[in-house]
C-alpha positions in Angstrom: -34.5 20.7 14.5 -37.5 20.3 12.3 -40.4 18.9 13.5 -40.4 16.2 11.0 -42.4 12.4 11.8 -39.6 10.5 12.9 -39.5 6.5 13.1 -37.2 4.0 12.9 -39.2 2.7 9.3 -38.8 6.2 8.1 -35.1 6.1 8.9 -34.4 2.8 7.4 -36.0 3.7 4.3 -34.1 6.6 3.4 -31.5 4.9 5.2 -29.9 7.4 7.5 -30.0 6.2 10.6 -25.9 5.9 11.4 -26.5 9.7 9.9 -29.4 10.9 11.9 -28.5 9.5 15.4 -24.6 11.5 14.8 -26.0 14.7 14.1 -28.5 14.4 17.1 -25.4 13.7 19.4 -23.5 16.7 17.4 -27.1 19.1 18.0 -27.2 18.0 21.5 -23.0 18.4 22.4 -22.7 15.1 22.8 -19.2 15.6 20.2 -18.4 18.6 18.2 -18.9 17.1 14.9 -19.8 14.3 12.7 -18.4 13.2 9.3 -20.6 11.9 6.5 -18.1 9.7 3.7 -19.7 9.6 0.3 -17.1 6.3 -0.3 -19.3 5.1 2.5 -21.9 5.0 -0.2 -19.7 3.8 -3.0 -20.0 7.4 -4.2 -17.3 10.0 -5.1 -18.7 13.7 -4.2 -21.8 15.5 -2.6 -23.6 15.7 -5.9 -23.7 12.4 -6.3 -27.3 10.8 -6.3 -27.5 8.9 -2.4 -25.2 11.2 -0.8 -27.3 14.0 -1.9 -30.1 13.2 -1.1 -28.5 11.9 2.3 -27.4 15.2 2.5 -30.3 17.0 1.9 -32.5 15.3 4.6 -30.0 16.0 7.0 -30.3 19.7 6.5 -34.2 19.6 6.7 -33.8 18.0 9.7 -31.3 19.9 11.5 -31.0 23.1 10.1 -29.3 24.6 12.7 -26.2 22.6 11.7 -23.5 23.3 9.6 -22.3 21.7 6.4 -18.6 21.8 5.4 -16.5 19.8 2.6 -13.5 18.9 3.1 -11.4 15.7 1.5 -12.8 13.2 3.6 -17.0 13.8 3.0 -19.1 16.3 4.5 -18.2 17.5 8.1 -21.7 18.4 10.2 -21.3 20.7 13.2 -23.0 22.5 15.5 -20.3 25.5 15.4 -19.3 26.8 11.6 -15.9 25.6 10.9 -13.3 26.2 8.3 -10.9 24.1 6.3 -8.5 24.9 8.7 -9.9 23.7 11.5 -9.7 20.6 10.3 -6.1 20.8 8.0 -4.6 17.7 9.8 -5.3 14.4 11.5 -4.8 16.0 14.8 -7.3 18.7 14.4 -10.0 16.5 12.2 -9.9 13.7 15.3 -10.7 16.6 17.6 -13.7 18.4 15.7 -15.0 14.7 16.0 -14.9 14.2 19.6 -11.9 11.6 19.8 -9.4 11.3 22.5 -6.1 11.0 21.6 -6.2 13.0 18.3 -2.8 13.6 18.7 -1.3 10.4 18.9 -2.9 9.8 15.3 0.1 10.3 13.3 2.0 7.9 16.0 0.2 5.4 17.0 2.5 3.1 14.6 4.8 3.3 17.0 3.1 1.4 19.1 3.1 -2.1 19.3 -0.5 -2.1 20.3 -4.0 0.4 20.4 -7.0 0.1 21.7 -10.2 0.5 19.4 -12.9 2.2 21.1 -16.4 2.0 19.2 -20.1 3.3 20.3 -22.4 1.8 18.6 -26.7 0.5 18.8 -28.4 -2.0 18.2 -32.2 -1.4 17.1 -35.0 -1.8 17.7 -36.3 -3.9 15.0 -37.2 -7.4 16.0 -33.2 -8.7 14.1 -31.2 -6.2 16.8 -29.6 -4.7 13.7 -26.0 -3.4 14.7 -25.4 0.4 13.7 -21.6 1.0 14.3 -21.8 5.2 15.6 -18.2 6.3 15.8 -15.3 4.8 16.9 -11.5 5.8 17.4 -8.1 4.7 18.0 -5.8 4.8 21.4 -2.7 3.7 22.2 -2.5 0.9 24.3 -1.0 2.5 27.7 -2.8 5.3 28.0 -3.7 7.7 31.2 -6.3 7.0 33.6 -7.6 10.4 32.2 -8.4 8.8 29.1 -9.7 6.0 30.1 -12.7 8.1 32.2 -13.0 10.3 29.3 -14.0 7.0 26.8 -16.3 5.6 29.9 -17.9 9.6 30.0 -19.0 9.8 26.1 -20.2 6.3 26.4 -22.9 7.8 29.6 -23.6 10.9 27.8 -24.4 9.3 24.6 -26.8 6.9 26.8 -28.2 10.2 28.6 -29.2 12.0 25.1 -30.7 8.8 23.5 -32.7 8.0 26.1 -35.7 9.7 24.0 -35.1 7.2 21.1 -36.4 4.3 22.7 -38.6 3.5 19.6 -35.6 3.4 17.7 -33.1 2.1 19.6 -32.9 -1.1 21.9 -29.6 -1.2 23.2 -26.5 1.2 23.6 -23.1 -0.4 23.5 -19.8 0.7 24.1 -16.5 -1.9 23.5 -13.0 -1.9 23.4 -10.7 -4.2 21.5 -6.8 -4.3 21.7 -5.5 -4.9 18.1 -1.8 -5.1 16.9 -0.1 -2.2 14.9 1.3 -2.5 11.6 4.8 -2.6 13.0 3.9 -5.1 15.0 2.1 -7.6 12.2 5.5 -7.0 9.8 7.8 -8.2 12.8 5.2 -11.2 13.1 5.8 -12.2 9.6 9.4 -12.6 9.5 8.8 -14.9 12.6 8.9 -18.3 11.4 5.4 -19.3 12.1 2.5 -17.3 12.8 -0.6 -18.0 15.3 -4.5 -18.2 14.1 -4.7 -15.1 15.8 -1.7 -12.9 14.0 -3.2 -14.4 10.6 -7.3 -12.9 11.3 -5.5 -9.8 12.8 -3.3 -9.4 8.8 -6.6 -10.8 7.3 -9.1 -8.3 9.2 -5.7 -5.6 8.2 -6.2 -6.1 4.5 -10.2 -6.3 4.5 -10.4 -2.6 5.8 -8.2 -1.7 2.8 -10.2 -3.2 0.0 -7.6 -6.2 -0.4 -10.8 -8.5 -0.6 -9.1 -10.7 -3.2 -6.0 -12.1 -1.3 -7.8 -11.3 2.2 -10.7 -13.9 1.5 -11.6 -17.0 3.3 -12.9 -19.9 1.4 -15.6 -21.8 2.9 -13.4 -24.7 4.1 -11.4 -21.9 6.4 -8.6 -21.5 4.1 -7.0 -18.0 2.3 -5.0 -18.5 -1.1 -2.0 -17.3 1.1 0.1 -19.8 2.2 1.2 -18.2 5.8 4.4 -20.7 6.3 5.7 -20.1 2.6 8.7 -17.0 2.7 7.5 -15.6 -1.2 3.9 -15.1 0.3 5.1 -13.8 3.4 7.2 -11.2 1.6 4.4 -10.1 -0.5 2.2 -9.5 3.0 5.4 -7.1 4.5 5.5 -5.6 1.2 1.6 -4.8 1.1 1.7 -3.8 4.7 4.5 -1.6 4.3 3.1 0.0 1.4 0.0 1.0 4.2 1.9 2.0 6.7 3.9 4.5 4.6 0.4 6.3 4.1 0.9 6.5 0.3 -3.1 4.6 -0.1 -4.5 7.2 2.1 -2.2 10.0 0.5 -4.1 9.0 -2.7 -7.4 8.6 -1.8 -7.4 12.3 -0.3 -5.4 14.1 -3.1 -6.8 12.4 -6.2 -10.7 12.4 -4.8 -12.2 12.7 -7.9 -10.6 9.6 -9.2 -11.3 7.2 -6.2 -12.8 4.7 -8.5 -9.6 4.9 -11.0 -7.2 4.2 -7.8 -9.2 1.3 -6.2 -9.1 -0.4 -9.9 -5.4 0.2 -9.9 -5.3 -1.3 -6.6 -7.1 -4.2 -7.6 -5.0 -4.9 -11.2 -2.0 -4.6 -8.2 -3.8 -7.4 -6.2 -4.1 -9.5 -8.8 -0.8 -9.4 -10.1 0.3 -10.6 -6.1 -1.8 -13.0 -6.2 -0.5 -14.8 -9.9 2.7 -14.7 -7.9 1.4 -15.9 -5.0 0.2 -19.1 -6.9 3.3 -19.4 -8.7 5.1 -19.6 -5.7 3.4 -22.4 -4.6 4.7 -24.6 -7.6 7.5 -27.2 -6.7 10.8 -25.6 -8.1 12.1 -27.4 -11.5 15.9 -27.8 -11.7 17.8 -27.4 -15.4 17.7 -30.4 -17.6 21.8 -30.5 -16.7 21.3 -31.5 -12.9 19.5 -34.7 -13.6 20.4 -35.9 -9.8 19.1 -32.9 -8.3 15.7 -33.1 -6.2 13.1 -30.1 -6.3 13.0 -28.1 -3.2 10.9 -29.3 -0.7 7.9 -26.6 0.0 6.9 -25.5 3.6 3.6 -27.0 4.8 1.0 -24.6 4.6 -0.8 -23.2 7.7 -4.2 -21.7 6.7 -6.1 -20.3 9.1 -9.0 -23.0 10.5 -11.0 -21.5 13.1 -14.4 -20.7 14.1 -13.2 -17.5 15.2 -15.5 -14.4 13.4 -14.3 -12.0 10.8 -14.5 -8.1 12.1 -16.7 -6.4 9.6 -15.8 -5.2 6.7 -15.0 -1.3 6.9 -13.9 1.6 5.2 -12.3 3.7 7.7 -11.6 7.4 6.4 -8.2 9.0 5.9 -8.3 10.1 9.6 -9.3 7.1 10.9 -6.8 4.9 8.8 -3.8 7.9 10.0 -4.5 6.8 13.2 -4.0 3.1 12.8 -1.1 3.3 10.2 0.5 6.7 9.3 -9.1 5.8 7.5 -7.6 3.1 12.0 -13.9 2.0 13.3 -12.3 0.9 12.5 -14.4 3.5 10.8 -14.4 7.5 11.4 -18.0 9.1 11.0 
């Protein structure tokens, strides 16, 4: 590791603190590897300006570590690795220190999985959250597993302990969401709670459906959650996730990211013109002058003071894991 001045000010000003505390845990065994997401930076490859430069620190200061592209970003380990040690969700999850890798393909069978995330808070007067890694489990799981979460969470406490400059507080949580499968069988239900519509909400965030997923200030989304037309648009949009065709994208066509999340946008719109035409009172023909207009289901917008999960961007393996990208987000 280079001896280089390092403090949390120079960290946060070349902003690579998520980046620099991975690569110490990778450097000091702590997990196998890390992954560094240029999307994460709204970039498209290494050449680009911040994840180059990103990039380039990183090898000054660990230069014993190795630097590997694959689809997702730039994989960082301690151990060289090749392209096919890393060929498939299963293997990916592994290099980056996840239990159940190999349920990643499965876990949509599931009706429910845990999220596991590591993360710090800093030491920096606000207590800024940095989110480390997280990963995805099925909800019954062995009591192997469960020891094996608890044991990264005390090693990564043991090899930080030197950062106490930098870091105030080391956190570990885990939160039992719903899977895909389950959300769909939710919407043909015939009325959903507050807590199945932020769970479909928080869903279409981490895909970058920020148009039809937002909340207004008064609580309300322009999806009407009792109404059958929006409700089929939400199974179709969640079965078009679960089939893995957005994530199949995203890694094939990688040097047209941009193009496909404009696509995917033009797509969102056009949902949501429907979506507000299906919220007009129907007009019968001219001919059936005795005929009423169909009544229209009360609306049930979500009104809570229940936070949002962040916003994320979870990689290809990370959404695999959740739905065919699941922290959550993968790093």
């Amino acid at each position: 590791m280079a001896e280089l001045p390092i403090t949390l000010d120079s960290l946060k000003k070349d902003d690579i603190v998520k980046e620099y505390i991975n690569c110490y845990l990778v450097l000091h065994d702590v997990r196998p590897a890390c992954l560094i997401q240029f999307i994460d930076y709204n970039e498209e490859s290494e050449m680009n300006n911040k994840s180059n430069n990103i990039l380039r620190l990183l090898k000054d200061l660990f230069p014993t570590l190795h630097h590997l592209k694959i689809s997702q970003g730039m994989l960082i380990s301690k151990l060289p690795l090749s392209e096919s040690d890393v060929d498939t969700n299963t293997k990916l999850g592994i290099q980056l220190g996840y239990f159940c890798s190999d349920t990643f393909d499965q876990i949509k069978e599931y009706p429910k999985y845990i999220n596991y995330e590591y993360s710090i808070k800093l030491n920096d007067g606000a207590e800024t959250k940095v989110s480390l890694f997280s990963f995805m489990c099925p909800s019954k799981q062995s009591v192997e597993i469960r020891a094996g979460v608890l044991a990264i969470h005390e090693k990564i406490k043991r090899t930080l302990t030197s950062m106490k400059d930098i870091i105030k507080e080391i956190k570990f949580t885990n939160i039992t969401k719903p899977s895909i499968d389950y959300l769909i069988n939710k919407l043909y239900s015939p009325r959903l709670s507050d807590r199945d519509i932020l769970d479909i909400i928080n869903l279409l965030i981490n895909y970058e459906f920020n148009q039809i997923s937002k909340i207004n200030d008064d609580g309300n989304t322009i999806i009407d959650f009792d109404n059958k037309i929006n409700k089929g648009i939400l199974i179709s949009i969640l079965n078009f996730i679960k089939t893995g065709i957005y994530d199949l994208l995203l890694g094939i066509n990688k040097t047209d990211t941009k193009l496909i999340y404009e696509k995917i946008n033009l797509w969102e719109t056009l949902l949501i013109k429907l979506i507000i035409e299906s919220e007009k009172p129907s007009v019968m023909p001219s001919a059936m002058p005795s005929a009423k207009p169909s009544a229209m289901p009360s609306a049930h917008k979500p009104k809570t003071n229940k936070k949002l999960e962040p916003r994320s961007r979870p990689s290809r393996a990370s959404r695999a894991s959740r739905v065919s990208k699941q922290s959550t987000q993968l790093n």
